[in-house]
N, C-alpha and C positions, 0 to 999 in steps of 0.2 A: 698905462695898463699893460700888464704882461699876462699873455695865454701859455701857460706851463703844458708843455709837452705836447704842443699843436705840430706836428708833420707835414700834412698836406691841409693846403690853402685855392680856393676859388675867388676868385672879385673879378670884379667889374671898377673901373677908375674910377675913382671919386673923390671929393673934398675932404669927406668925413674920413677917409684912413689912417691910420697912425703911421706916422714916417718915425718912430721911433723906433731902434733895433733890437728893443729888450720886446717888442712887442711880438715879435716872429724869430727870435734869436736860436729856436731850435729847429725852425721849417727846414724840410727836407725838400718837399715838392708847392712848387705854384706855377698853377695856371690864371695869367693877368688877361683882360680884356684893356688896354692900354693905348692912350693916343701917344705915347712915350715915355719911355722906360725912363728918365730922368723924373719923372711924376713921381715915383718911387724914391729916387734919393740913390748915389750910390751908397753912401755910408751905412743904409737901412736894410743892403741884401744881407742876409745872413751867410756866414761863412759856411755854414751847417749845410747851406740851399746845394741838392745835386740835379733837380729837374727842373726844367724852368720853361714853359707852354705858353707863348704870346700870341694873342689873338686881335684884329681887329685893324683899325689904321695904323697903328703900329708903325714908324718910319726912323727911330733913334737906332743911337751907333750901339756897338756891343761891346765897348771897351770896359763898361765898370759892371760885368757878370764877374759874380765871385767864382776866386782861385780853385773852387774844388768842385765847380760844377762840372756834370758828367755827361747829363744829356739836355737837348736845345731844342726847343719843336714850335717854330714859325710855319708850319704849313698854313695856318689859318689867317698867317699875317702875309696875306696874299697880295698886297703893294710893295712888300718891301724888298728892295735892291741895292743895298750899298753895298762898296769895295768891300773887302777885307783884309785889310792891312796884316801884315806877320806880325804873331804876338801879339795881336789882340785877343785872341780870344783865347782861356783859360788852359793852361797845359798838358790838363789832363782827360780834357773833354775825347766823350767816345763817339757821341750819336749827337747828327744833326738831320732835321727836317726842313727842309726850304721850302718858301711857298711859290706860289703861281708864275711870278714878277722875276725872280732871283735869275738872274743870268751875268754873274761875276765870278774872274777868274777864282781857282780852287788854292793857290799858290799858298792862301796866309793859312790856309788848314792848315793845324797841328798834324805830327805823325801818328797823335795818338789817335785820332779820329778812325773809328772802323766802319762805323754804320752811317750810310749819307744817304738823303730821299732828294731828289731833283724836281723841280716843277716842270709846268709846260714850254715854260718861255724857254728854258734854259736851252743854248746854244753853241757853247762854248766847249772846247775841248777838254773830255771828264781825265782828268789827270790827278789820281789821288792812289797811290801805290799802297797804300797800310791798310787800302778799302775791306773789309770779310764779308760786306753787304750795301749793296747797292739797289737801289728802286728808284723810277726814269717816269716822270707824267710824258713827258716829248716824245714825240714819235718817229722824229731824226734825230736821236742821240749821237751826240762826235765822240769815238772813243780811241784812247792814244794807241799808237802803232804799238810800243811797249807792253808786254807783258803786265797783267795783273798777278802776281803772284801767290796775293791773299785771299783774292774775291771767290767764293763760295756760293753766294747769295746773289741773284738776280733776277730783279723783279719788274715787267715790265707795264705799263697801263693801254698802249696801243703803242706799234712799230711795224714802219715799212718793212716787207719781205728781204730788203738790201741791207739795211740793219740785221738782220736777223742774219742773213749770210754771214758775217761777220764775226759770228759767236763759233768761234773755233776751239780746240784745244791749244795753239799758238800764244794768241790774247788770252786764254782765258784756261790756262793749263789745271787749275783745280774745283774748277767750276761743279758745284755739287747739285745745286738746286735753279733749276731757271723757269720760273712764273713768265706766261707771254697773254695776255685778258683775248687781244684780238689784234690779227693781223689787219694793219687799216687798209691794204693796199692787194688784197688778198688774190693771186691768180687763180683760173679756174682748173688749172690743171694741178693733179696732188701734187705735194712739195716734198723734195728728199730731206727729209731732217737729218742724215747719218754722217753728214758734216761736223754736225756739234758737237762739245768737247765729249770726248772718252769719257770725262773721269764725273761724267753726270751720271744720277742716281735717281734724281725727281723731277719729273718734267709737265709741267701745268701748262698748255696752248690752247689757246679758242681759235679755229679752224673753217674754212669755207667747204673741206673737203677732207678724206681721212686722205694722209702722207700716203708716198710713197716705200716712206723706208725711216727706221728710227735708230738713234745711236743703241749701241748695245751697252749692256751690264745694266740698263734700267730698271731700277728695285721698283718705282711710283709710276703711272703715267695716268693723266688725265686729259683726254678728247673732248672739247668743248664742240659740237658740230651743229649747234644751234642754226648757225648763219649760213648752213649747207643746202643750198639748195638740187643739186642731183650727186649725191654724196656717193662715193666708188666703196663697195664695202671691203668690209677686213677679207684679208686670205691667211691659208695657214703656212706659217711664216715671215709673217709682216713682225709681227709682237715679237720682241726677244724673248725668250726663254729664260731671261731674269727675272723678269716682272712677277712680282709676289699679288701689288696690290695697283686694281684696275678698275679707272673710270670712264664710261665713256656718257656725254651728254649729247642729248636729241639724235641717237644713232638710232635710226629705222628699220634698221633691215633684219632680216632672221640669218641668225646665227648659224653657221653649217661648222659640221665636226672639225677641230682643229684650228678656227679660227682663235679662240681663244687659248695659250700654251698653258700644259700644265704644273707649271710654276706659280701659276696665279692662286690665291688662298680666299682674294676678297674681291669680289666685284660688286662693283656698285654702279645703276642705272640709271639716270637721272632725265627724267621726260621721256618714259620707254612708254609707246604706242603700240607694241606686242605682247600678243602672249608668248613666256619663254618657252623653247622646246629641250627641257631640260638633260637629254641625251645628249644635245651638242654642247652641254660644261665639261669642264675638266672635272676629271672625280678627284684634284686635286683644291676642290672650291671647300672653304668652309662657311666664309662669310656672307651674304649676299643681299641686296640692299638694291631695291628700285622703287622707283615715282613711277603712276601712271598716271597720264593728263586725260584718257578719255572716257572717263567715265563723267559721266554729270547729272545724275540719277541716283540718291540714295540706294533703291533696288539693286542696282546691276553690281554693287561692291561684293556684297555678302557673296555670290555664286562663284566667281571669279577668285576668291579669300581662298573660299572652300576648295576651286581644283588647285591651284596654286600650291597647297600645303600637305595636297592629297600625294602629287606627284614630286614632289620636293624630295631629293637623292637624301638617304640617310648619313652620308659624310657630309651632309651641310648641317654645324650644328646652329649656328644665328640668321635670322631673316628678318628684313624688314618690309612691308609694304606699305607704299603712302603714297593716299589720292589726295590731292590737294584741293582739286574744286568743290571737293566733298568732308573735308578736315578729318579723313579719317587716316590713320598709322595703326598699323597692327607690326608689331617686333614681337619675337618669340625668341626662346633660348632653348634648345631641344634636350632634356632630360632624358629619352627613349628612344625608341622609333618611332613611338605615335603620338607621344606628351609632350608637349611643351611648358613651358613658363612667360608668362606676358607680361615686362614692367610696362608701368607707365608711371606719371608725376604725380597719381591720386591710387593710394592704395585700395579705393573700392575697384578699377577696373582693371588691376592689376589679380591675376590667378593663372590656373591650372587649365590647360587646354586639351582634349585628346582627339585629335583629326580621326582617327577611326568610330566615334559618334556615328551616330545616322541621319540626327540631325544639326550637322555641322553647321549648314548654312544658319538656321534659325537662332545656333547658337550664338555667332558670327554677330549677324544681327542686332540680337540683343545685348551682346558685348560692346557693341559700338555704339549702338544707339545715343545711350545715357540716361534710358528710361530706367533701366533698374541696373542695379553692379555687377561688375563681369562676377566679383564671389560669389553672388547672391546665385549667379545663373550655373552657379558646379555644383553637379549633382551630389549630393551627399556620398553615394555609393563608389561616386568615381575616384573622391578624395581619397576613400578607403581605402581602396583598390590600388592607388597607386602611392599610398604613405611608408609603404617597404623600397617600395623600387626608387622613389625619388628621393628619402632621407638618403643613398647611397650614394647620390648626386652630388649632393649639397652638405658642404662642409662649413660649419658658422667659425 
């Protein structure tokens, strides 16, 4: 049996599959659940195969993956650890994913290899010079004295603060983007990040404490401070003056003039337990985007919605609001100074907003509820009213 023009492919190992090559002769991608890649046949991969996802006890060698495969994704074949001999594996491959288990040297990597994911176990000194993206489960990564000259990309799942020292411009001279989930070994005193390389742009850290100091030319930064428990807050001056787009998570404290610079365009708040005092933004803010966790009362959203959008600087033209204990999200696109536009995923609560109402809250309310449609809830007269000024908005 031949399936004509089959691409991507899912199983599970079994008796019943065809090990014949006409049968998947055009497959691009599969994902095997496999006690051994010889269960499959080499003769039977297809040449056509360029991704190939092994999952499961998985423990065979990788010499008979075909010649023109590109990417390999073992994370889920989390036993398996064998050598890897040179020239075993395909010449052209880009990206690999190791799993849990894997701690063997890097040596038979091809040069074409860019993209490598390490598991936990892995111990070994990471020596892969053609690397443009690396991501580490280990939380003592060994990295060569040598220069990475490629790597751009680095991602981290938890590392020692000593690890983290490490990440210089020296090692790590074009380093663009560096993801850190959580420091495991976290001191309580803030940490100078202004070590790390120059030539970073985006910087993802989940933190015990806000730093003391951060590299400059930062376009992205996101403060993860969940795990903070007497958290030292922002001053004006900490944040470079690059940063366009700004997250900080479970940061507590109120905002005083100038902690945030105004280079920032987008802020987003993720677990904010204040109200903002929207005087201390930059009037350089357009975007702005928070979760509040404490609300836990249907009632108390609506009022809260209502001062929020009342006081909202008119150079902010997008806002989002989302209570989570409560499943409510209110995003608005600002048309005016006092209109907005609401999407959501169901065009009935999706409409026309005007915070200058009087009865805002009730509107609010009723918008969210899901007892009747937000359309349902615009007043006839209001649509009217503003069908000149917001056609001038909105270009189809």
């Amino acid at each position: 049996m031949r399936i004509q023009n089959l691409e991507s492919l899912s199983m599970f190992d079994t008796a019943q599959r065809s090990n014949n090559p006409l049968f998947w002769s055009d497959l691009k991608e599969l994902m095997a659940h496999l006690a051994n890649i010889n269960t499959i046949g080499q003769s039977s991969l297809p040449d056509s195969l360029t991704n190939l996802t092994l999952s499961g006890p998985f423990d065979g060698t990788l010499d008979i993956l075909p010649a023109g495969l590109k990417k390999l994704n073992l994370r889920s074949a989390a036993s398996w650890n064998r050598e890897i001999p040179p020239d075993t594996l395909p010449p052209g491959i880009e990206s690999i994913q190791f799993g849990y288990s894997f701690n063997q040297s890097l040596d038979g990597l091809p040069s074409s290899v860019t993209n490598l994911a390490l598991g936990g176990s892995y111990e070994k000194v990471i020596e892969c010079p053609s690397l443009h993206s690396l991501s580490i489960e280990s939380v003592k990564p060994r990295f060569s004295t040598s220069p990475y000259p490629l790597l751009t990309t680095l991602l981290f799942e938890g590392v020692t603060s000593q690890v983290l020292s490490k990440i210089n411009g020296t090692v790590f001279p074009v380093l663009n983007r560096l993801t850190i989930n959580q420091l495991v070994d976290q001191p309580p005193a803030p940490m100078d990040l202004s070590t790390l390389p120059p030539s970073l742009r985006h910087l993802d850290v989940g933190l015990n404490n806000m730093p003391s100091a951060l590299p400059v030319g930062l376009d992205t930064l996101r403060v993860n401070l969940e795990a903070a428990t007497n958290c030292q807050p922002l001053r004006s001056g900490l944040l470079p003056d690059s940063i366009t787009n700004l997250t900080l998570e479970g940061y507590a404290i109120p905002f005083q003039l100038g902690d945030i610079p105004q280079s920032v365009t987008s802020l987003y708040l993720r677990k904010h337990t204040l109200e903002l005092d929207h005087n201390m933004l930059p009037s350089s803010l357009r975007t702005l985007w928070f979760t509040v966790r404490r609300f836990q009362k249907a009632d108390q959203h609506c009022p809260f919605i209502a001062r929020e959008l009342r006081k909202l600087p008119i150079t902010i033209t997008e806002v989002s609001i989302t209570m989570p204990s409560i499943a409510v999200t209110f995003k608005l696109y600002r048309l005016s100074d006092t209109v907005f536009l609401r999407l959501t995923n169901t065009l009935e609560k999706s409409g026309i907003l005007d915070i200058s109402r009087p009865d805002l809250e009730e509107f609010i309310d009723r918008a969210t509820s899901g007892h009747s449609s937000f359309s349902n809830t615009i007043n006839g007269d209001l649509v009217k009213k503003h069908r000149t000024k917001t056609s001038k908005c909105i270009t189809m």
